[in-house]
C-alpha positions in Angstrom: 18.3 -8.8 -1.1 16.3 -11.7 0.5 14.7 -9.3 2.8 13.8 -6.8 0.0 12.1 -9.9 -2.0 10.4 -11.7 1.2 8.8 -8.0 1.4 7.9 -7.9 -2.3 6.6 -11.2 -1.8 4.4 -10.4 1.2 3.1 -7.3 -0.1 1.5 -8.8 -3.1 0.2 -11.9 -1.0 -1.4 -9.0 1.2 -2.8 -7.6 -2.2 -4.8 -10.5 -3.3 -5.6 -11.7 0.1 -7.4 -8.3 0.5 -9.2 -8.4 -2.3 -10.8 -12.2 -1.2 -11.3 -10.8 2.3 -13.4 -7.7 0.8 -15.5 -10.2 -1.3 -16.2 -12.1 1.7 -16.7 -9.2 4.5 -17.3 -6.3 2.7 -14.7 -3.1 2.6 -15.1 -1.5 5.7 -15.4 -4.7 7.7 -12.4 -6.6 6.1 -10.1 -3.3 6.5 -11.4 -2.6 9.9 -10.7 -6.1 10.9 -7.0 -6.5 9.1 -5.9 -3.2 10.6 -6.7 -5.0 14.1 -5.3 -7.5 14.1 -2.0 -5.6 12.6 -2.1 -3.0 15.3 -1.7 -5.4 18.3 1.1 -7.6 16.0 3.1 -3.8 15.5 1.9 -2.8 19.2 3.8 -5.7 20.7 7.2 -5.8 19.0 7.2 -2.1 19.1 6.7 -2.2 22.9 9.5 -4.8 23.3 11.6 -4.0 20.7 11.6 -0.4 20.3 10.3 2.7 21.5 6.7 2.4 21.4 4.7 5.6 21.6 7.8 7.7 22.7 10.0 10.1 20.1 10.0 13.3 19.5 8.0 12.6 16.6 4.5 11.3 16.9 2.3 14.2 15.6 4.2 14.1 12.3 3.8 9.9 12.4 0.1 10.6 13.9 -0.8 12.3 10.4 1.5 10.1 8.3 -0.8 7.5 9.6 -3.7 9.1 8.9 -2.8 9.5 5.3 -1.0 6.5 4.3 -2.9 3.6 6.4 -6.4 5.4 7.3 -7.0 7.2 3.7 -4.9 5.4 1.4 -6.1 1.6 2.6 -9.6 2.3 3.3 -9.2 3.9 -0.7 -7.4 0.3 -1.9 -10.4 -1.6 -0.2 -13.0 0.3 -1.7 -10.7 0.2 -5.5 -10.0 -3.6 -5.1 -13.5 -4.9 -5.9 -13.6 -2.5 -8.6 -10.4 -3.0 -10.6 -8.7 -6.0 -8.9 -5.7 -6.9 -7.4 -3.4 -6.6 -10.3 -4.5 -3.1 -11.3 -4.8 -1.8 -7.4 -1.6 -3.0 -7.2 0.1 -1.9 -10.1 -1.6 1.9 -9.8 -0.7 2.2 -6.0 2.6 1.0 -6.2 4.1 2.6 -9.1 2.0 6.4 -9.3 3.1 7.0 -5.5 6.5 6.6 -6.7 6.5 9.6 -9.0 3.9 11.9 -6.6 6.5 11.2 -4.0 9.3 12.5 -6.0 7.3 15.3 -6.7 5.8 16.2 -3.2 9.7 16.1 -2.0 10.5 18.8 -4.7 7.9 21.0 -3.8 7.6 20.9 0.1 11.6 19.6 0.9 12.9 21.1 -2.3 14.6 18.0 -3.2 15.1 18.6 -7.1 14.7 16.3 -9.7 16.7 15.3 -13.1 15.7 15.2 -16.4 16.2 11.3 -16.3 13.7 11.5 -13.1 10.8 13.4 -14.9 11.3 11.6 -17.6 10.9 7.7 -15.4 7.6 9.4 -13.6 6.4 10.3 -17.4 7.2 6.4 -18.2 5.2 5.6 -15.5 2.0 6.8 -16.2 2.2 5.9 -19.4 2.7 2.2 -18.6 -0.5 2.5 -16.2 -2.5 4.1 -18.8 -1.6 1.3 -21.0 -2.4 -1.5 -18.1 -5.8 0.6 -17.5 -6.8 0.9 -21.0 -9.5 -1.2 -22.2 -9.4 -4.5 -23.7 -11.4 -6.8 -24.9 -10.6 -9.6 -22.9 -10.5 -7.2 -20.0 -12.6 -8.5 -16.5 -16.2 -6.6 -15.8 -14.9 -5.9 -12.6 -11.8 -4.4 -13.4 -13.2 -1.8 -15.7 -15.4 0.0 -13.3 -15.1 3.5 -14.9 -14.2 6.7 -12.8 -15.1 5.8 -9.8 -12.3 2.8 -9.3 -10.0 4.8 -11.2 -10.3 7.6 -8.8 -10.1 5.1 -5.6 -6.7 4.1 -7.5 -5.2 7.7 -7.5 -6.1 8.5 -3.9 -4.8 5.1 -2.3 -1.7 6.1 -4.4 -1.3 9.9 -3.5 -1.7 9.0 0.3 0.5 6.1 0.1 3.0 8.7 -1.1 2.3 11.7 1.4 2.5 9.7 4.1 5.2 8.1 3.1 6.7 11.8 2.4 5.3 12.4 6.0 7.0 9.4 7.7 10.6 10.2 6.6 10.0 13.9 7.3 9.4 13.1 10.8 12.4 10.6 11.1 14.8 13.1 10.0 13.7 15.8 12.3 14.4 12.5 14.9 17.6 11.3 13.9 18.0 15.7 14.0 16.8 15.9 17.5 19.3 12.9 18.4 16.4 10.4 18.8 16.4 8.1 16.3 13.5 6.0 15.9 13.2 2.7 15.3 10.9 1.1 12.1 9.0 -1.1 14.0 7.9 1.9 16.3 6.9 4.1 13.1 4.8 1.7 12.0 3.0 1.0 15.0 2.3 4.9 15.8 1.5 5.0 12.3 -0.7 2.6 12.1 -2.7 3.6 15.4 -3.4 6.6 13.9 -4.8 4.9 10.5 -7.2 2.4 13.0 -8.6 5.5 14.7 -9.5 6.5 10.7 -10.4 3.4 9.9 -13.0 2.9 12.9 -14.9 5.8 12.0 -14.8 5.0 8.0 -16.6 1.8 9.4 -19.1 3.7 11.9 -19.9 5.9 9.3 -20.6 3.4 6.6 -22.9 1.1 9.1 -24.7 3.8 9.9 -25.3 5.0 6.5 -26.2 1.2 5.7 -23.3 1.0 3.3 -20.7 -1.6 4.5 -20.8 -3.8 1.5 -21.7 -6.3 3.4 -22.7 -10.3 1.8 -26.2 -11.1 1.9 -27.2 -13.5 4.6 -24.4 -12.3 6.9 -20.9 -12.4 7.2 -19.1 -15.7 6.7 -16.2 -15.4 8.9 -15.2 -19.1 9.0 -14.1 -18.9 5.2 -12.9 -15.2 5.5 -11.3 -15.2 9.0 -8.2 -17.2 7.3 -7.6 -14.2 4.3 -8.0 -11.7 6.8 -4.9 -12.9 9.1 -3.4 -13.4 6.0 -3.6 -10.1 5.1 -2.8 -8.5 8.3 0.5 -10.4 8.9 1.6 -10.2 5.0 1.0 -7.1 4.6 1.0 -3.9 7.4 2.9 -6.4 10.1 5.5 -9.2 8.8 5.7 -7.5 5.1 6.6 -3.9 6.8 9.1 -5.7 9.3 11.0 -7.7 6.1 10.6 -3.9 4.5 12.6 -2.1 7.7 14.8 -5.5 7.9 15.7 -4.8 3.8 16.7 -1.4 4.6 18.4 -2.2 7.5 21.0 -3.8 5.1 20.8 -2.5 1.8 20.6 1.7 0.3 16.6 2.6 0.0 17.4 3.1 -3.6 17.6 -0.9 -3.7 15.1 -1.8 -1.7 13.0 0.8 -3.4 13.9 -0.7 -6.6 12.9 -4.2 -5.7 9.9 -3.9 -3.9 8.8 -2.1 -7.0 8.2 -5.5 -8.7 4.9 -5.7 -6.2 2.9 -5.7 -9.3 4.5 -8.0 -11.2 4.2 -10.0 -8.3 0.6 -10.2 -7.7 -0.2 -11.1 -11.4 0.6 -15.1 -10.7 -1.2 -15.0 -7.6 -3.9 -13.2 -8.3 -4.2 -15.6 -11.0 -3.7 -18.7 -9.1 -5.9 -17.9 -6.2 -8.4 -15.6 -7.6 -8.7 -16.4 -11.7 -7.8 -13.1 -12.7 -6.2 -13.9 -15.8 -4.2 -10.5 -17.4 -4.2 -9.6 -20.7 -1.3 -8.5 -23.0 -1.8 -4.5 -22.3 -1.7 -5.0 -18.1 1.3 -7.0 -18.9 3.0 -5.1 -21.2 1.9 -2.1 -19.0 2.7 -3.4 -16.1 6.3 -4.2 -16.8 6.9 -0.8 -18.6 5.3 1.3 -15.0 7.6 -1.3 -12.8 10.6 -0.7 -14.9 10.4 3.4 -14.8 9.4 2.8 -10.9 12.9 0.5 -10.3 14.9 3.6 -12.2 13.4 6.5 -10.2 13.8 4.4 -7.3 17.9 3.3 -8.0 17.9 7.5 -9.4 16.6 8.8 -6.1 
């Protein structure tokens, strides 16, 4: 259980440290630079600890990556200035829960109960509730479509290549080469850096980076940037693979869930995003039909 919360923990600290890093650096710089700096934490426990680039499944954890680090973060850094760290959070964590489900019924024809439809149904409602607009609500986290969209994207390829990830590690443990977490992150996230380094060619060279007037401060943002590369993709998915190293993946599941919830005090002590009643009330209604599908699964 500690390991499941530490994880929890570190995941929202990534979420709100991301979104201070992107105020600071722009999108495509801050991701580009987090994703670094994660790659060569991953790239040297994997290569003393585990397997490294070996296994018999690295094309299906090459487009994993792809879909859940390159598309689905590069989507959360372009959402975060947009709705903030409390909605990012709450839409990417608790909608890729239900698309999950769903993508494992239709592709691995994993069916799903009543009870199981009914806890994705719970689900969105609770997000549209968080997402609906308020009159107390932040300027910034009432963007319109655009954000809303970023939200469903980083959610749907958190999902897939989640989907993607344990698809490949069953055909492994099948193949009778079972592959360590911290190795399935780091050929995950190789993949996602390749992504992310043209996502940040592209947008220089289209003179879209988002970056600061008057250039980019890194003294104040090197700090949220390690922050969010060791809370999030490095020590927060080791203290994930460590969780479900001792406890069922409905559990941990279940736990990590509370991400959102999480990220609400420390979004509002370190950034002043103070939540309303709705992305409360919302909030706890999506994490609650999240930590049922999840303990259901």
């Amino acid at each position: 259980m500690l390991a499941a919360c530490l994880a929890t923990f570190l995941f929202a600290l990534s979420s709100v440290s991301a979104k201070r890093s992107v105020l600071l650096v722009g999108s495509a710089t801050a991701n580009l630079a987090r994703m670094s700096l994660a790659t060569v934490v991953l790239g040297l426990l994997a290569h003393t600890l585990g397997i490294g680039l070996r296994g018999p499944s690295f094309t299906w954890f090459v487009v994993s990556g792809v879909i859940g680090y390159g598309i689905c973060d590069t989507a959360i850094f372009l959402a975060l200035p947009r709705l903030g760290a409390q909605l990012t959070s709450l839409m990417v964590q608790c909608l890729a829960a239900p698309v999950a489900a769903l993508t494992e019924w239709l592709w691995l024809d994993t069916r799903l109960g009543a009870g199981q439809l009914a806890a994705g149904a719970a689900i969105l409602a609770g997000v549209a509730v968080a997402l609906a607009p308020g009159r107390r609500r932040n300027a910034a986290a009432s963007a319109g479509w655009l954000g809303l969209t970023l939200g469903v994207i980083a959610a749907v390829g958190q999902a897939w290549g989640a989907v993607l990830s344990r698809h490949g590690q069953i055909l492994a443990r099948e193949a009778g080469q079972p592959i360590d977490g911290l190795s399935v992150a780091y050929q995950r996230i190789l993949a996602g850096l390749v992504f992310t380094v043209i996502w940040w060619v592209a947008t220089r060279s289209a003179g879209r980076a988002g970056l600061p007037e008057g250039g980019i401060p890194w003294r104040r943002a090197s700090p949220w940037i390690l922050l969010n590369a060791l809370s999030g993709p490095s020590l927060g998915v080791a203290a994930y693979q460590w969780a479900l190293q001792l406890q069922p993946t409905g559990i941990v599941m279940a736990i990590t869930a509370l991400t959102p919830l999480a990220v609400i005090p420390l979004a509002w002590w370190i950034d002043g995003e103070h939540p309303d009643r709705r992305t409360v009330a919302g909030g706890c209604l999506a994490v609650t039909a999240a930590i049922w599908l999840a303990l259901h699964r």
